[in-house]
N, CA, C and O atoms as a DFTB+ gen file, in Angstrom:
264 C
 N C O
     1  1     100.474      78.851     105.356
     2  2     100.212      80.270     105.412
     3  2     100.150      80.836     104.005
     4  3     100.949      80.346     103.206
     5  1      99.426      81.680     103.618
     6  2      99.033      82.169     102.455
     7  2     100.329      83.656     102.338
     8  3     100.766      84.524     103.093
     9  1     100.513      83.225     100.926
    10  2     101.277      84.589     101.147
    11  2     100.136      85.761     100.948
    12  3     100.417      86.946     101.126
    13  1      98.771      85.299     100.549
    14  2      98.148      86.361     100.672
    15  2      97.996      87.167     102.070
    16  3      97.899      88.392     102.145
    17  1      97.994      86.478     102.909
    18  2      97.298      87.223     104.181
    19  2      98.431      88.051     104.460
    20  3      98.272      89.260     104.625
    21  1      99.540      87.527     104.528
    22  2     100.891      88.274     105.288
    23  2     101.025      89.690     104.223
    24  3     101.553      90.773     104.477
    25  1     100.480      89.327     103.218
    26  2     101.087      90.819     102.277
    27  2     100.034      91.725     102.298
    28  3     100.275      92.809     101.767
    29  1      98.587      91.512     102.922
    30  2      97.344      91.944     103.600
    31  2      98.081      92.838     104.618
    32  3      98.382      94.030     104.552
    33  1      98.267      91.984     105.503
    34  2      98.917      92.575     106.867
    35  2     100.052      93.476     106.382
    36  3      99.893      94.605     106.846
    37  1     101.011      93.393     105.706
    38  2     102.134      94.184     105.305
    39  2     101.705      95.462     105.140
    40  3     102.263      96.413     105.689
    41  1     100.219      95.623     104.023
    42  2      99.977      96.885     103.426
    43  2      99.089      97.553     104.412
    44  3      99.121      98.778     104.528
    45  1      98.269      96.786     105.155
    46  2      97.527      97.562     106.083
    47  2      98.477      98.161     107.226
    48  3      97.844      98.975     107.898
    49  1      99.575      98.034     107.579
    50  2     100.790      97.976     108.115
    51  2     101.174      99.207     107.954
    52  3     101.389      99.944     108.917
    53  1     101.300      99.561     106.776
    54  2     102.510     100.445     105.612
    55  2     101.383     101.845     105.738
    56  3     101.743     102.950     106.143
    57  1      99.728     101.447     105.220
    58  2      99.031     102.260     105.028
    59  2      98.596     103.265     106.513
    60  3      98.029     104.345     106.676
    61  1      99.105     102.410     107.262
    62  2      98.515     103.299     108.908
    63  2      99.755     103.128     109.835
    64  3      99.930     102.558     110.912
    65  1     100.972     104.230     108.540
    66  2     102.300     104.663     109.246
    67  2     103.424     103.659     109.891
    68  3     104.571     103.931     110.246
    69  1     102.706     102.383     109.929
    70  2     104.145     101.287     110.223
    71  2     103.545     100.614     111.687
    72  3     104.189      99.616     112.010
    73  1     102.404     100.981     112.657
    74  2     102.717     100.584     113.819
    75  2     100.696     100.842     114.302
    76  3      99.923     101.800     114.296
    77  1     100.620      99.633     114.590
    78  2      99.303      99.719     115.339
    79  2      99.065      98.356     116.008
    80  3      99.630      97.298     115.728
    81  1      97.965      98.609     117.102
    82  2      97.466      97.179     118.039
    83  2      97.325      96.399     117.644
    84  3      96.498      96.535     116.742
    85  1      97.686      95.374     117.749
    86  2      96.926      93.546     116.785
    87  2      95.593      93.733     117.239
    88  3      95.029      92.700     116.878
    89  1      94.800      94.412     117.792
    90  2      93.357      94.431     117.401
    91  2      92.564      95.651     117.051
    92  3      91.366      95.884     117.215
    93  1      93.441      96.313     116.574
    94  2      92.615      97.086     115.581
    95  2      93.489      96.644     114.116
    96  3      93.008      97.329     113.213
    97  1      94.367      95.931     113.684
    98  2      94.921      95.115     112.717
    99  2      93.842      94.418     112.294
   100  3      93.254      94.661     111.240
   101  1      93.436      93.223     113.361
   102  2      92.437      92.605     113.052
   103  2      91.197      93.234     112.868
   104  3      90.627      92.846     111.848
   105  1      90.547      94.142     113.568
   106  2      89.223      94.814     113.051
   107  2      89.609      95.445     111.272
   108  3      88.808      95.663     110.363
   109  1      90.995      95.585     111.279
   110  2      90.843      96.419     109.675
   111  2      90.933      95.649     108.366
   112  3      90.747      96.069     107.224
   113  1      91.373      93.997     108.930
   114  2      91.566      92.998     108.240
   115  2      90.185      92.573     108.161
   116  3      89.755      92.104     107.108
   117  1      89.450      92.699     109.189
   118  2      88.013      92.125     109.867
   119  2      87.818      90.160     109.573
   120  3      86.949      89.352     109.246
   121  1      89.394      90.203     109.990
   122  2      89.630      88.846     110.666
   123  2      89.603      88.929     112.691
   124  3      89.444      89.724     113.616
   125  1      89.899      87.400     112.385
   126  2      89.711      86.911     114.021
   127  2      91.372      87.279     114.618
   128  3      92.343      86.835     114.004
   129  1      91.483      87.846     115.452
   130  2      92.426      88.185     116.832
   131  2      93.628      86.818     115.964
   132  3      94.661      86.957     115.309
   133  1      92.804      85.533     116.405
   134  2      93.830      83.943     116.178
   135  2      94.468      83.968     115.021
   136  3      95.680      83.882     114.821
   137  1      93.405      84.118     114.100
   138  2      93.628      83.987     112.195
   139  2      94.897      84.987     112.018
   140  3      95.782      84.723     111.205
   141  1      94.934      86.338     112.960
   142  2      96.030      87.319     112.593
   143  2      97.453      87.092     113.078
   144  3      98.446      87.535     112.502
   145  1      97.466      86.165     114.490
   146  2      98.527      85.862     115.402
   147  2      98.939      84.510     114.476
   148  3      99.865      83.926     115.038
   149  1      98.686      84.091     113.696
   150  2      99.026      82.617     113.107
   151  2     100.503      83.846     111.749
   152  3     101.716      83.696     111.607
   153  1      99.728      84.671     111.227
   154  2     100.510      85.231     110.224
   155  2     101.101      86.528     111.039
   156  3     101.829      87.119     110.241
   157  1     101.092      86.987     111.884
   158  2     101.937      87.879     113.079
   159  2     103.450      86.740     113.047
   160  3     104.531      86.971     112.506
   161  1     103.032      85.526     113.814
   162  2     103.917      84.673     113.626
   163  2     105.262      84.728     112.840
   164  3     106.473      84.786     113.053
   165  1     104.311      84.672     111.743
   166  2     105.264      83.868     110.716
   167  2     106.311      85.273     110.024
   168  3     107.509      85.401     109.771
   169  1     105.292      86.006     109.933
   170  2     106.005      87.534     109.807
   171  2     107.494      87.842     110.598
   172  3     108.521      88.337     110.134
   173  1     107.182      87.327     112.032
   174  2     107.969      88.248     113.126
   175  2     109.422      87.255     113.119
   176  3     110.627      87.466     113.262
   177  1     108.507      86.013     112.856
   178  2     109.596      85.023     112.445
   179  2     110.636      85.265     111.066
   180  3     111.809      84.891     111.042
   181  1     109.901      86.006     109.884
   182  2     110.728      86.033     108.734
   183  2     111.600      87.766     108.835
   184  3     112.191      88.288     107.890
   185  1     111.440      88.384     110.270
   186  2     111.897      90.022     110.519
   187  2     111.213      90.702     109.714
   188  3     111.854      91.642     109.244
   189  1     110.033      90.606     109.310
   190  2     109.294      91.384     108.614
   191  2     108.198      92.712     109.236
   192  3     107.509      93.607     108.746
   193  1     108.650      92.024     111.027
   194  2     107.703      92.851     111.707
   195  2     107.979      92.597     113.014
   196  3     107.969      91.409     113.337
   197  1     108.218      93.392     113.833
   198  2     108.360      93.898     115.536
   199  2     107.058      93.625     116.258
   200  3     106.227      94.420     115.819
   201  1     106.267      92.451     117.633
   202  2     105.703      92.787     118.034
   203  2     105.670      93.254     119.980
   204  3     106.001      92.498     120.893
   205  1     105.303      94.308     120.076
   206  2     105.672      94.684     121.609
   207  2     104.498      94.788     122.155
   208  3     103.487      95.017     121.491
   209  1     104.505      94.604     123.636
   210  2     103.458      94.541     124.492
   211  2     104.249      95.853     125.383
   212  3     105.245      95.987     126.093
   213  1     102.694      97.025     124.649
   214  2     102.365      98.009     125.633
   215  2     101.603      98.480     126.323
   216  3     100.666      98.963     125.688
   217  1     101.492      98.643     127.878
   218  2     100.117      98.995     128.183
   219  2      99.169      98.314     127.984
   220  3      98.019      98.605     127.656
   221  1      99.981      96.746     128.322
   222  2      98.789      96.032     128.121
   223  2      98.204      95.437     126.398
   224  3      97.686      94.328     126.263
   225  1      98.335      96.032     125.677
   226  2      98.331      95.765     124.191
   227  2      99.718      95.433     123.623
   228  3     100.884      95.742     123.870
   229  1      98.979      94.572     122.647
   230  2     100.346      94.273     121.711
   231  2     100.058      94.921     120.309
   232  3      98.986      94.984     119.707
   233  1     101.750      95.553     119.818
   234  2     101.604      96.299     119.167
   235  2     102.285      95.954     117.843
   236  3     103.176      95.109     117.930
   237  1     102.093      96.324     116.951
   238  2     102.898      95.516     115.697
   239  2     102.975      96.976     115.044
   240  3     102.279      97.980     114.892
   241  1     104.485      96.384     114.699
   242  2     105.086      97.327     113.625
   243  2     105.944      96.938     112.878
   244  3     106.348      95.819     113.193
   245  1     106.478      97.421     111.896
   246  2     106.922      96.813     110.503
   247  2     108.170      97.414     110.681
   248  3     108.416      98.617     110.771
   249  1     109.072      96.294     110.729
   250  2     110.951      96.536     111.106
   251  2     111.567      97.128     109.587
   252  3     111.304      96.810     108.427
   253  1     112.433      98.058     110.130
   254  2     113.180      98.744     108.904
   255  2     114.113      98.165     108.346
   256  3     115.296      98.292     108.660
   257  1     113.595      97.335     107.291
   258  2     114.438      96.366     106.364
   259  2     115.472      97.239     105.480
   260  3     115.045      97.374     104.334
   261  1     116.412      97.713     105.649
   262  2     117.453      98.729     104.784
   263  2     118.514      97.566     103.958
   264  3     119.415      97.968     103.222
């Protein structure tokens, strides 16, 4: 895993308030759905990020590291 992509995802994250769908993540990355769930992963794995299924969507948001 690149630390590039995850710090991609971090700022696009940060820049649109902390919390949006893994596919509009991916449309803003204008990566693939898969390519984003590989570094969703590894993220959610290091507590760098919350993902919940709402309504059918899954939603990612960036956990309050204090």
């Amino acid at each position: 895993m690149k630390r590039s992509d995850q710090d991609r995802v971090l700022w696009t994250l940060t820049e649109h308030g902390g919390l949006m769908a893994k596919s509009d993540l991916a449309r803003r990355l204008q990566t693939r759905q898969a390519e984003v769930d590989v570094v969703l992963q590894e993220l959610e794995r290091t507590g760098k990020v919350k993902l919940t299924e709402t309504k059918g969507k899954l939603i990612v948001g960036l956990r309050d590291n204090r």
